[in-house]
FIZARO-720370 format. One line per 2 residues: number of its first residue (from 1); their letters; for each residue x, y negated, z negated of N, C-alpha, C. Coordinates in nm, 4 decimals. Layout:
BEGIN
NUM = a = X:Y:Z:X:Y:Z:X:Y:Z ~ ... .
This chain:
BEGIN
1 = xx = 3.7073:6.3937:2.0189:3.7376:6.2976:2.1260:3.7788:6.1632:2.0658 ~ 3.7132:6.1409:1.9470:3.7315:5.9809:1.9023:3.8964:6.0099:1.8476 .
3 = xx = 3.8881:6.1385:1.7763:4.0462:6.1154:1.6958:4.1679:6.1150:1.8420 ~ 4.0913:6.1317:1.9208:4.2439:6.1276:2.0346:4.2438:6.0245:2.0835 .
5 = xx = 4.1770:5.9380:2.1307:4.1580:5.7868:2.1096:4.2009:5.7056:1.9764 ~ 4.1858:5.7291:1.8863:4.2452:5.6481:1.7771:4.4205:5.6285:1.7665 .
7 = xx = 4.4247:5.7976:1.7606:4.5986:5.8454:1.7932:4.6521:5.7893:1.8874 ~ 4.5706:5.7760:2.0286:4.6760:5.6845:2.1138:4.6617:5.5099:2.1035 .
9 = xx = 4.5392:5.4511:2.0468:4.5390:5.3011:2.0335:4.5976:5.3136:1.9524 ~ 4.6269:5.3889:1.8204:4.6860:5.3007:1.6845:4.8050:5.2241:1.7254 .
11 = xx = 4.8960:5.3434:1.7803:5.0614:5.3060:1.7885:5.0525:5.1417:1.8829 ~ 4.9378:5.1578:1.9884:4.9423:5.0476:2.0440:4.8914:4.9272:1.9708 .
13 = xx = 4.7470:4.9165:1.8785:4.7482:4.8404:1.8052:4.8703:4.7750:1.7042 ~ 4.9165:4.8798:1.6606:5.0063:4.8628:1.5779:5.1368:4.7200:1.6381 .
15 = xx = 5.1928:4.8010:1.7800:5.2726:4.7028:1.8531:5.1963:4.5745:1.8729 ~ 5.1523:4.5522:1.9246:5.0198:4.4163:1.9126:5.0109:4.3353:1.7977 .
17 = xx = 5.0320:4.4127:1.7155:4.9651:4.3594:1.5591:5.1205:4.2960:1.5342 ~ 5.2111:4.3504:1.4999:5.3292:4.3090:1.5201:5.3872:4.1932:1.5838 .
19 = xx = 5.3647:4.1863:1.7184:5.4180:4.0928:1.8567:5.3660:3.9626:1.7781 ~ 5.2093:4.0132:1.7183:5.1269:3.8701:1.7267:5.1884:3.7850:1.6046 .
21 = xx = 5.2325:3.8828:1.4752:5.2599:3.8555:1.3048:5.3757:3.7739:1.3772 ~ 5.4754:3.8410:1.4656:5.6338:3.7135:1.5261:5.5700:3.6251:1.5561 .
23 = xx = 5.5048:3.6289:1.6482:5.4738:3.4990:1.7064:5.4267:3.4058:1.6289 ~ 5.3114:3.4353:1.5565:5.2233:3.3674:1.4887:5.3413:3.3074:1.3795 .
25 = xx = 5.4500:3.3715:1.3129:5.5272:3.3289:1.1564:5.6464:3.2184:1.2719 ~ 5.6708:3.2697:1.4398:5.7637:3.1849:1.4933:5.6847:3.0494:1.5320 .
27 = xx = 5.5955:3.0141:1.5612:5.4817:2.9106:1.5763:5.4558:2.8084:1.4758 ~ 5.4598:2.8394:1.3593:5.4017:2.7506:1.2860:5.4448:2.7531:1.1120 .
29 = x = 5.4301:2.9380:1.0598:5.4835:2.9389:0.9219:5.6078:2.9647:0.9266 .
């Protein structure tokens, strides 16, 4: 049960993690 939960947050973490690295390097670094 946990690995089918991981499989579907990663891809979404992943997008998230991403959005935030733009934003965060368009913001300030």
């Amino acid at each position: 049960a946990q690995l089918a939960w991981i499989a579907l947050l990663l891809p979404l973490v992943l997008l998230l993690w991403r959005a935030g690295v733009r934003r965060y390097s368009a913001m300030g670094a």
